[in-house]
C-alpha positions in Angstrom: 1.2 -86.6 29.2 3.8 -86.7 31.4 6.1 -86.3 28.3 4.3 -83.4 27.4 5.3 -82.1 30.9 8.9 -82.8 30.5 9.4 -81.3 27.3 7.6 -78.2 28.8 10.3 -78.1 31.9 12.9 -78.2 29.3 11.7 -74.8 27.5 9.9 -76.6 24.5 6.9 -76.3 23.5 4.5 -79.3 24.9 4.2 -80.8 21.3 8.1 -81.1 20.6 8.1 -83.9 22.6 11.7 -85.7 22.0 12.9 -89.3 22.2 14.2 -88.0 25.8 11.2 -87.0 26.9 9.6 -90.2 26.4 11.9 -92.5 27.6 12.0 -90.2 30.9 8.5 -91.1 31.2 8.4 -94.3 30.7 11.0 -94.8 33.0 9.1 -92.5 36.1 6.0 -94.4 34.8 7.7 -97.7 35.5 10.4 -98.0 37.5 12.9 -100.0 34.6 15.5 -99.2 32.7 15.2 -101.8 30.6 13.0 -100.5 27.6 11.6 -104.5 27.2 10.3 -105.1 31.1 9.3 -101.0 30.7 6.8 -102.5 27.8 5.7 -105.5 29.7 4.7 -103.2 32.4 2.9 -100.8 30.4 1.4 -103.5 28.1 -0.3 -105.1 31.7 -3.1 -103.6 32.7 -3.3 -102.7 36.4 -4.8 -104.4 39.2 -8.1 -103.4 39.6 -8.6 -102.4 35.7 -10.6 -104.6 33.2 -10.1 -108.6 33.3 -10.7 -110.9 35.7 -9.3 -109.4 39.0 -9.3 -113.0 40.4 -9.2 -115.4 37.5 -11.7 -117.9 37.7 -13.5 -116.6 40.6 -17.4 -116.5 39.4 -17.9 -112.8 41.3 -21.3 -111.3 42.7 -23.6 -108.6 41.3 -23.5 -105.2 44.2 -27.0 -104.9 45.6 -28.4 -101.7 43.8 -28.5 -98.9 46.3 -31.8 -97.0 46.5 -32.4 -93.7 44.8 -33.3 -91.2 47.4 -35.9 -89.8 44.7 -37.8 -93.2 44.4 -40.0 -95.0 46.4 -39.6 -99.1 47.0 -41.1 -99.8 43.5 -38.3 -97.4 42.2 -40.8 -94.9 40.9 -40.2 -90.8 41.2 -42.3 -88.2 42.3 -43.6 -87.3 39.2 -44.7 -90.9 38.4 -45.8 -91.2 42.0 -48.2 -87.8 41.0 -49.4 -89.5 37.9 -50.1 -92.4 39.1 -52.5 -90.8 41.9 -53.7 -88.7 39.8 -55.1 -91.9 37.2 -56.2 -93.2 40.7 -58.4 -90.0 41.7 -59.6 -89.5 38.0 -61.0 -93.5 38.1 -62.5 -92.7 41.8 -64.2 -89.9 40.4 -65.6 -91.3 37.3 -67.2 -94.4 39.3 -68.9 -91.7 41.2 -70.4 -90.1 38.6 -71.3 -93.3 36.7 -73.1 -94.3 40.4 -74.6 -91.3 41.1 -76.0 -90.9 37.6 -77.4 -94.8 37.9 -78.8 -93.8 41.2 -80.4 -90.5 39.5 -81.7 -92.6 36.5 -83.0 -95.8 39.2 -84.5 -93.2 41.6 -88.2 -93.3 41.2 -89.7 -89.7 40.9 -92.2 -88.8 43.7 
């Protein structure tokens, strides 16, 4: 990228990218000179990056942090609304069932 750039400040196009260019870069990138330490550097990945950050350390998983669109038992409204609906619809159909067994069990006068 910053290659890219280079060749660019020079008048060229962004894809005629010459040897220059990238060993410009690689030296801004790194710091060297020497083109062997510059690929030791480059070829290390950074602190912080993939790897062990502290080798043989055993780590810790981060406590999840709450979604503000869930409840404790992580659920969202719409399966909060679903699940009171299911309760309402159960209430209601032990009603009926009772009040039909009460009609049925209810001696006539």
């Amino acid at each position: 990228m910053r290659a890219r750039e280079l060749a660019a400040n020079k008048g060229r196009a962004p894809q005629d990218v010459a040897q220059a260019d990238y060993e410009q870069a690689k030296l801004e990138i790194t710091g060297e000179s020497d083109p062997d330490r510059q690929e030791l550097i480059l070829d290390t990945p950074a602190a912080g990056s993939l790897g062990d950050p502290v080798p043989g350390s055993v780590g810790h998983k981060a406590a999840e942090t709450p979604n503000e669109d869930e409840d404790d038992e992580g659920r969202n409204a719409a399966e909060l609304l679903t699940a009171q609906g299911v309760d309402k619809a159960e209430l209601d159909q032990i009603r009926q069932a009772a009040f039909k067994t009460a009609k049925e069990t209810k001696p006539e006068p």
